[in-house]
C-alpha positions in Angstrom: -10.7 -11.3 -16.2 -8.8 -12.6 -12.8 -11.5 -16.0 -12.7 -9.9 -19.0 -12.2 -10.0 -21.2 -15.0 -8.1 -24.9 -16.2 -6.6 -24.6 -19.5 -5.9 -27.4 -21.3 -7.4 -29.1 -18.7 -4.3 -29.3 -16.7 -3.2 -25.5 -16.0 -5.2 -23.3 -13.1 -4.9 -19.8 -14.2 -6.8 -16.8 -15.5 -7.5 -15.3 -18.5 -5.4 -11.9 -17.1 -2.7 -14.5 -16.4 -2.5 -15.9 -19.9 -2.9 -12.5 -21.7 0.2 -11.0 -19.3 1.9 -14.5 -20.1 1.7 -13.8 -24.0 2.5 -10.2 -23.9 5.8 -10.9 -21.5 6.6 -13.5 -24.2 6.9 -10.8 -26.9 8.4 -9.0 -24.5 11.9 -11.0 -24.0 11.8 -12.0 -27.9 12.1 -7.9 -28.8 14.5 -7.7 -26.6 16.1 -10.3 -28.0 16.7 -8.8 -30.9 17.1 -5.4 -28.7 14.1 -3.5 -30.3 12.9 -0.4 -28.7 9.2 -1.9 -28.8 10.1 -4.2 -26.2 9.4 -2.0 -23.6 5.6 -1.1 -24.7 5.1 -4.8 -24.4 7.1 -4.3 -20.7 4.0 -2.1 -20.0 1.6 -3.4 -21.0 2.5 -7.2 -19.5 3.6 -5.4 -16.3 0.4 -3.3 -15.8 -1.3 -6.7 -16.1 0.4 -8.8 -13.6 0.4 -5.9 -10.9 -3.4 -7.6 -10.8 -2.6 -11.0 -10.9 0.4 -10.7 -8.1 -1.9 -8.8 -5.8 -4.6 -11.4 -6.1 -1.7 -14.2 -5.0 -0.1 -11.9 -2.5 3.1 -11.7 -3.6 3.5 -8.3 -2.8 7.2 -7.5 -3.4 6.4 -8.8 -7.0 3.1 -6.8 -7.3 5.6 -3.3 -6.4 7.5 -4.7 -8.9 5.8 -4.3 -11.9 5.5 -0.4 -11.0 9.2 0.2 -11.5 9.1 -2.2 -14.1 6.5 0.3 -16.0 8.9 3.2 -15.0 11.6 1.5 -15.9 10.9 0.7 -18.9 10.1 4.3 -19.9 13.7 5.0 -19.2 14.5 2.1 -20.9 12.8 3.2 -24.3 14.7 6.7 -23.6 18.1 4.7 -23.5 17.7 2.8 -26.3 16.2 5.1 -28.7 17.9 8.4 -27.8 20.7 7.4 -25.1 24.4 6.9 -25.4 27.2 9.8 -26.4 25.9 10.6 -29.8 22.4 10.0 -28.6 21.6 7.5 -30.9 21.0 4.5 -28.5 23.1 2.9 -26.0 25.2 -0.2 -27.4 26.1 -3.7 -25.7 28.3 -3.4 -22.9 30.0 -5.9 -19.8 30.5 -4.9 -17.0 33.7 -4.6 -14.8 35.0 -6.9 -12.2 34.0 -3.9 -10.1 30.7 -3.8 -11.7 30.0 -7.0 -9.9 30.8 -5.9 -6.9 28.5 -3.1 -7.1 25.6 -5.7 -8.7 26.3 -7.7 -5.6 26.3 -4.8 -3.1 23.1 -3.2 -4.9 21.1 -6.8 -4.7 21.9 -7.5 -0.8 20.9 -3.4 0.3 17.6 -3.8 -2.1 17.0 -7.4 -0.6 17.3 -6.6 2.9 15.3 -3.4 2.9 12.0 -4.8 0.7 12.3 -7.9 3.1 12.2 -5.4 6.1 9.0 -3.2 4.0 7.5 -6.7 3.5 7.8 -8.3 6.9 6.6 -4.8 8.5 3.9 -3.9 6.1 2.0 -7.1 4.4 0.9 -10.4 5.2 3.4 -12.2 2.6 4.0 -16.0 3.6 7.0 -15.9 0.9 9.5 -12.6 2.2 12.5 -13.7 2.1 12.7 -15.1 -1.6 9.9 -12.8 -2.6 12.4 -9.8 -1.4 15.3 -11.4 -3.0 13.9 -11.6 -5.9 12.5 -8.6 -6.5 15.6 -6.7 -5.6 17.8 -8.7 -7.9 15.1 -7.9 -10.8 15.4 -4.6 -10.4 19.0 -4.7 -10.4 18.6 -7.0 -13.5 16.2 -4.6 -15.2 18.6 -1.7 -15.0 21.4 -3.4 -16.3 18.7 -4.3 -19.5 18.1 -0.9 -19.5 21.7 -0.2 -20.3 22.1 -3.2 -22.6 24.5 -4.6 -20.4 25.5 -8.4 -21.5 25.7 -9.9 -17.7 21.8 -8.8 -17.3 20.7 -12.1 -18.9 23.0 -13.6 -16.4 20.7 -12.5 -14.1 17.5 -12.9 -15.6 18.5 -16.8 -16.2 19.7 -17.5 -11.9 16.0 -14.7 -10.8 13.7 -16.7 -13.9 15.0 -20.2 -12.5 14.1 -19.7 -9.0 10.9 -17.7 -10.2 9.8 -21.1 -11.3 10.0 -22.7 -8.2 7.6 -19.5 -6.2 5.3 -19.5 -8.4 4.8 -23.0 -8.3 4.3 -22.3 -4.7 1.7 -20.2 -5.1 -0.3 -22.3 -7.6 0.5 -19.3 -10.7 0.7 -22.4 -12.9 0.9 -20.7 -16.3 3.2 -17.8 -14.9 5.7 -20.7 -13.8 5.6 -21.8 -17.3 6.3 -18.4 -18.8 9.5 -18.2 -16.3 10.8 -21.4 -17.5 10.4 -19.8 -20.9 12.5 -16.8 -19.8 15.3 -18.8 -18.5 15.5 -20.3 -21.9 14.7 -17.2 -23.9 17.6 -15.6 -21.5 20.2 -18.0 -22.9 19.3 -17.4 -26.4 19.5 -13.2 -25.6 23.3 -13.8 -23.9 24.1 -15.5 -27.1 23.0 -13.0 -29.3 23.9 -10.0 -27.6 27.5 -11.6 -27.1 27.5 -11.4 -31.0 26.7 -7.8 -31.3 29.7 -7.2 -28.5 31.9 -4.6 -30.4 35.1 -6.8 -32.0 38.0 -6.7 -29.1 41.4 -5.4 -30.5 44.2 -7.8 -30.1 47.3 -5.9 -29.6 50.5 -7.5 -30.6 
């Protein structure tokens, strides 16, 4: 299922590629619409592409998927059965503080994968691959939350997704990236509108 093959005649990929492509797609369109089902498709799309990452080395992303798949099965917890009342969390922003942490989170989880990578693969992309995957991880648990400034995030980590995996010749997965830094916009929007209503005090 990993064979190279040109679709369309134009787009090397394989056919493990294009069925983790598809299932991500449904992926970020649930959560969209901040449906617990997202996160089977998570899963699924993530058990997939820990294939397809190894086969292009891109190690930090391959480890990735992992806590994505563990992630998401605390995600499903938090939406369906989190919160005070445990009825599922709601949309949330974070604090000027809460950036700071993001910030401080991102750079400790960046230098320590790069350190794993440099030490423990034969990666020719560590430094972005690193950076990356830490700031996804920081990404994914502000999603898990439903915290608004996560599709911040996945719209800066999807853009410069684009431009690594067009490095490594993941033609199709570049595509699907491109699609998540739009499909991000469109989740900030709408999960901006489902932001509890502020109250103005005179």
């Amino acid at each position: 299922m990993n064979d190279s093959l040109l679709l369309f005649g134009l787009i090397h990929t394989s056919l493990l590629e294009i069925i983790s492509f598809l299932l991500a797609i449904v992926m970020v369109l649930l959560n969209i619409r901040q449906s617990p089902w997202a996160w089977l498709f998570a899963i699924a799309s993530a058990g997939l592409y820990v294939v397809v990452f190894y086969g292009a080395k891109i190690y930090g992303d391959m480890v990735l998927q992992f806590v994505f798949i563990a992630v998401s099965l605390w995600g499903a917890y938090q939406w369906l059965f989190g919160g005070r009342d445990h009825q599922g969390v709601n949309v949330t922003q974070l604090s000027g503080n809460g950036w700071y942490l993001v910030a401080a989170v991102w750079l400790v989880a960046y230098a320590i994968i790069a350190m794993l990578l440099h030490t423990f693969t034969d990666s020719d992309v560590t430094h972005i691959d690193a950076f990356l995957t830490a700031g996804s991880l920081v990404a994914q648990f502000l999603l898990t939350r439903k915290t608004l400034e996560n599709w911040h995030m996945w719209i800066l980590i999807d853009g410069l997704y684009i431009g690594l995996y067009l490095h490594k010749h993941l033609y199709l997965t570049a595509v699907l990236y491109g699609l998540f830094a739009l499909l991000a916009v469109l989740g900030l929007r709408a999960w901006k509108r489902s932001l509890p209503a502020r109250v103005v005090l005179s």
